[in-house]
N, C-alpha and C positions, 0 to 999 in steps of 0.2 A: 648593762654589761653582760649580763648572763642571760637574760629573760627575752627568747625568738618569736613574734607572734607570726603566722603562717596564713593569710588572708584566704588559699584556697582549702584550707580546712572546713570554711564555713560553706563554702559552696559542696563540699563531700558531706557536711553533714546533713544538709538539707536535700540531698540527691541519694541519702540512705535511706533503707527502713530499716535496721535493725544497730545498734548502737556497740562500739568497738571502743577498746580504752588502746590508746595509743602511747607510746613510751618513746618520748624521743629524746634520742642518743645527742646531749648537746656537747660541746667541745668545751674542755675548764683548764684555764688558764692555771699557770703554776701559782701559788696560793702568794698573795702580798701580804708584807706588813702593814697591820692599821693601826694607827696609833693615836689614842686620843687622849691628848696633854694640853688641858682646861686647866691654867693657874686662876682661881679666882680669888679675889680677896674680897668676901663679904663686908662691907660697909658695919661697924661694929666689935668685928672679933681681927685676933692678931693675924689672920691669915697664914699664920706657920704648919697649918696641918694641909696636906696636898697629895692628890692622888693623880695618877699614871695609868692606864689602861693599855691593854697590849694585846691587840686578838689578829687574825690573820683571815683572808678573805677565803671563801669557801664553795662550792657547788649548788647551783638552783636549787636541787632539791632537798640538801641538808636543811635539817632541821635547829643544828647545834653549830654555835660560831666556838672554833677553836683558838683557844688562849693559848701565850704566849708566855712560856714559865723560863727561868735563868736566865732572863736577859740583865743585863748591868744599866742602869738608869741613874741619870745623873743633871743638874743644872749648875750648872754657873755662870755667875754674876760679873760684872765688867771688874771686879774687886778679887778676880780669881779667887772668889769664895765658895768651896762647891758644897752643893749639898745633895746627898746622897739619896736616895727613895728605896727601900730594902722590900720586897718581895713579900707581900700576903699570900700563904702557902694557897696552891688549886685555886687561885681567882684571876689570874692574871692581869692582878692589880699592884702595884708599886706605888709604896708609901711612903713621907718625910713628913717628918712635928717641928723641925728646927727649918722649916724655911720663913725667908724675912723678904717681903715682899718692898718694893719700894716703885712708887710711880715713876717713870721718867726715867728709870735703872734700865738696860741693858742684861738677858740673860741668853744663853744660849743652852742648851736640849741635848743632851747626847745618850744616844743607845749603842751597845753594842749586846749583838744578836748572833748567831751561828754563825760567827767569828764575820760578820761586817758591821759595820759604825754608820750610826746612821745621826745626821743631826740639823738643827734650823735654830734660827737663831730671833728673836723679837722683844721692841721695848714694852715694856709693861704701863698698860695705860691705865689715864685716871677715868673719873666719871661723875657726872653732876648727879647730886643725890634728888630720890623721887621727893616731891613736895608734897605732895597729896593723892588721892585718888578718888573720883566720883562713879557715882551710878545714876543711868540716866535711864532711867523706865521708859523713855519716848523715841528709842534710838533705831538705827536700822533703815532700811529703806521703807521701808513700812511703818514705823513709827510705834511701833508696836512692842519692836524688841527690847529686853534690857542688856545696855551697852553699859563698859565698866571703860573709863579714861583713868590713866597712870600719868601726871604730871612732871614735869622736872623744867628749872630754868638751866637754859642753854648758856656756857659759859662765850664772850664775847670776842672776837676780833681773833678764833682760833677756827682750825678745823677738828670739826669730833664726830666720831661715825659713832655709831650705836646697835647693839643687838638685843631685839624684845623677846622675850620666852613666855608664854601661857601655858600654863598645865589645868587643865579642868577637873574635878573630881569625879563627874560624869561621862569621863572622854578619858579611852588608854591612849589617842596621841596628842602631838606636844604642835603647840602654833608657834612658831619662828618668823621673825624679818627683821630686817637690817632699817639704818635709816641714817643720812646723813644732813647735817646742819645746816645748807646751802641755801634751803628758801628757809630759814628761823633762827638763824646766827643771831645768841645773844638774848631772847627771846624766851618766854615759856613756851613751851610745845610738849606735848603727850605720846604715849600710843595708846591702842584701844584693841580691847578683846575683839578677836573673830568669828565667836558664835553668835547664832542669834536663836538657840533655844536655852539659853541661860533661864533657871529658876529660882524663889528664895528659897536658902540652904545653899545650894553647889557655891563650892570652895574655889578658887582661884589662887593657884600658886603664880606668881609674875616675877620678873626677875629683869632689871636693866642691867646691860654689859657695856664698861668701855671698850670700845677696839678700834683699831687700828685702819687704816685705809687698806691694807691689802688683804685683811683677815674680813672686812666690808666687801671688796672684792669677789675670793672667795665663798664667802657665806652669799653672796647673791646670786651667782652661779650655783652652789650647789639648792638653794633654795627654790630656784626657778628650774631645777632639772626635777627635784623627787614632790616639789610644791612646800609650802608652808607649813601644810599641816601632818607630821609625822612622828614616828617611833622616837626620831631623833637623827641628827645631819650625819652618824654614821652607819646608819640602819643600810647593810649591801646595795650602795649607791648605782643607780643601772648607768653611770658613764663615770669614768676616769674622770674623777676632780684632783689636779696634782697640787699639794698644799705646798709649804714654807720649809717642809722636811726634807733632807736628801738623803742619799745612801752615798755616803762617802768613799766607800770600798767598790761599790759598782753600783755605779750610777744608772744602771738600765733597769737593777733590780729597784725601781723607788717604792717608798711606804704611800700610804693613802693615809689621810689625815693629817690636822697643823697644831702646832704647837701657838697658842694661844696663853696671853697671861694679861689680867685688868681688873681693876674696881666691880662689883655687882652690889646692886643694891635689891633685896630679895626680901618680898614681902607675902601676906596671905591675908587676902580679902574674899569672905563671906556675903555672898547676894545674900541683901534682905529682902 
């Protein structure tokens, strides 16, 4: 979205001899709202603590993404139960301790921001819990590698899409992809780590996500536009992914990023 690459740059710089720092003037769109509203409910704990993120889209060359402070944040439930997310001062984060999360529930997302309303609406999904996880010392195309498989049986005669997350201890960025049930309905099926210089010690944070068919959608598009392996799916995406959120007030102004809410089951395995 921001980032011009200029093909005959390469042909001036190989036809110079003496080396020029060039400054080029790009054109920046009026700043969007991003917004990144991940309800998860870890497998385990009551899920009533929940966070809101609020930043706004910025200039190639900034260094700093600016947060988004006094907005009004809010969800409710098909039970017009709302619950409110109050404002952690200079972080542009928005917090709730009393949310109740329920599978199969119905919530809706509502912001309002420099006086527009912004909102999306999604059922909150469940998720088969991990059963196991293996390490296979012989993995890889080479055989060589150590591969780490995360297990889970697939519930039967339903459709269930899925989001994998790897964090490596040896790696600042994050492995993503999606997966749906369509050849393993019902079935055990896995995912698998994407390095193949894993050693014993490095940690693996992993994390399985219920979601949704259209939040599948989404996440495979924006996974195939920045690749799998990143900062994270709202690191300043180089193309308009329009998510599940709208601007209710004006609609041409829309936010970037989707309000999301489902089951995780979040684990940490040590290569031996």
């Amino acid at each position: 979205m921001k980032k011009i690459i200029f093909p005959f740059l390469v042909l001036i710089s190989l036809l110079s001899s003496c080396e020029e720092v060039v400054d080029l003037k790009l054109d920046t769109a009026a700043p969007k709202l991003v917004i990144e509203a991940s309800v998860l409910w870890a497998k385990g704990s009551s899920g009533n603590a929940q966070k809101i993120k609020l930043t706004t889209t910025t200039g190639y060359y900034d260094t700093e993404v600016p947060i988004v402070t006094g907005a009004n944040v809010s969800i409710t439930n098909s039970q017009n139960t709302v619950f409110n997310f109050t404002e952690i001062p200079n972080t542009g984060e928005y917090a709730c301790t009393n949310f109740i999360p329920k599978t199969g529930e119905t919530y809706t997302l509502t912001i309002i921001n420099n006086g527009e309303t912004y909102s999306g609406t999604e059922i909150f999904q469940s998720l088969a819990p991990i059963t196991r996880i293996e390490q296979n010392n012989e993995g890889g195309f080479t055989g060589k590698d150590i591969e780490i498989k995360t297990f889970f049986t697939d519930p039967a005669n339903q459709e269930n899409y899925y989001l994998y997350k790897y964090v490596y201890s040896n790696e600042a960025t994050v492995d993503y992809s999606v997966d749906k049930d369509e050849f393993f309905d019902g079935n055990e099926f896995f995912s698998r780590s994407q390095k193949d210089d894993l050693k014993a010690g490095d940690e693996i944070e992993l994390a399985h996500l219920g979601i949704s068919k259209q939040y599948y959608n989404y996440m495979n598009i924006l996974i195939g536009i920045i690749g799998g392996n990143s900062g994270g799916p709202f690191q300043t995406p180089p193309a308009t992914v329009r998510g599940n959120i709208k601007n209710i007030t004006n609609p041409e102004n829309y936010p970037l990023g989707y309000f999301y809410l489902g089951e995780a089951d979040l684990r940490r395995f040590v290569i031996q």
